[in-house]
C-alpha positions in Angstrom: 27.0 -28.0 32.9 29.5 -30.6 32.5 27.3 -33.2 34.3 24.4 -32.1 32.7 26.1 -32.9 29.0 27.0 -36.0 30.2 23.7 -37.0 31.8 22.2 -36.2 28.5 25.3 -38.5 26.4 24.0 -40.8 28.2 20.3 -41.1 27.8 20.6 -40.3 24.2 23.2 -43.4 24.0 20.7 -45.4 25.8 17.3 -44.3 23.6 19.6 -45.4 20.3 21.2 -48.2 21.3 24.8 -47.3 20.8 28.1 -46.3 22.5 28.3 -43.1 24.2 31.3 -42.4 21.8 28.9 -42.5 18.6 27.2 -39.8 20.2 29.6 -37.6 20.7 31.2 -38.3 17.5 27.9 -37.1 16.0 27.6 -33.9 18.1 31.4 -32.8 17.4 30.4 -33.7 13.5 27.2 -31.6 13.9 29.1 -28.5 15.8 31.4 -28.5 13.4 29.3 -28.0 10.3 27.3 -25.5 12.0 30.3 -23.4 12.9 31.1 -24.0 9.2 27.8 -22.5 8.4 28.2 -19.6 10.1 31.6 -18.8 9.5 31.0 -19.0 5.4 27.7 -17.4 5.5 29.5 -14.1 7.9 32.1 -14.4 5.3 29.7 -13.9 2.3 27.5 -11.3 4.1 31.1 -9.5 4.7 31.9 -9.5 1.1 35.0 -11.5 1.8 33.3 -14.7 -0.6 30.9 -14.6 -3.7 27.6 -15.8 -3.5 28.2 -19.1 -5.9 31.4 -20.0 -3.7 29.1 -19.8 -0.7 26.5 -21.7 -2.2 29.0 -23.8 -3.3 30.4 -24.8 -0.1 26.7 -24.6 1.9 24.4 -24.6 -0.3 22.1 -22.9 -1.6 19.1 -23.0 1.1 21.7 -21.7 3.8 22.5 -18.9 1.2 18.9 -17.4 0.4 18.1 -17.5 4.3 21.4 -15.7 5.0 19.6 -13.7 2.3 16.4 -13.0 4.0 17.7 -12.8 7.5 20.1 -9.5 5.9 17.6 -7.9 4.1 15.4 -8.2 7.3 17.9 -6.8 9.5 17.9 -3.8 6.8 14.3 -3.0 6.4 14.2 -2.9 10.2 16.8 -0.3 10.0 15.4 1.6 7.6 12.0 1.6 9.4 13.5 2.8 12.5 15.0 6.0 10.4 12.0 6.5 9.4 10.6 6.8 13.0 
């Protein structure tokens, strides 16, 4: 695994012209918001944050599919009680 990240560090360095430390600068700032994503969306689904603080501090596209992927996950539910 290890070898394989840095096999790909280094191709993507090479295809954009820049140092291997740009790219995983980039990567750690991506992973980051994305865990920051999930962790305020859980948190609103939970109840522990209101939807205009969570919209607030992800905005409001991450909110409404948060949204959709819930009431999803419940219509499945209640369609397999139905059954």
């Amino acid at each position: 695994m290890a070898a394989e990240i840095t096999d790909r560090v280094q191709e993507l360095a090479e295809a954009r012209g820049v140092a291997e430390s740009e790219i995983l600068e980039q990567a750690l700032e991506r992973g980051v918001e994305d865990l920051w994503t999930d962790l305020v969306l859980a948190r609103y689904v939970d109840g522990e944050i209101d939807r205009a603080r969570a919209i607030k501090l992800v905005g409001r596209d991450h909110v409404k599919r948060a949204e959709r992927e819930v009431k999803a996950v419940e219509d499945d539910i209640m369609w397999g009680l139905d059954a």
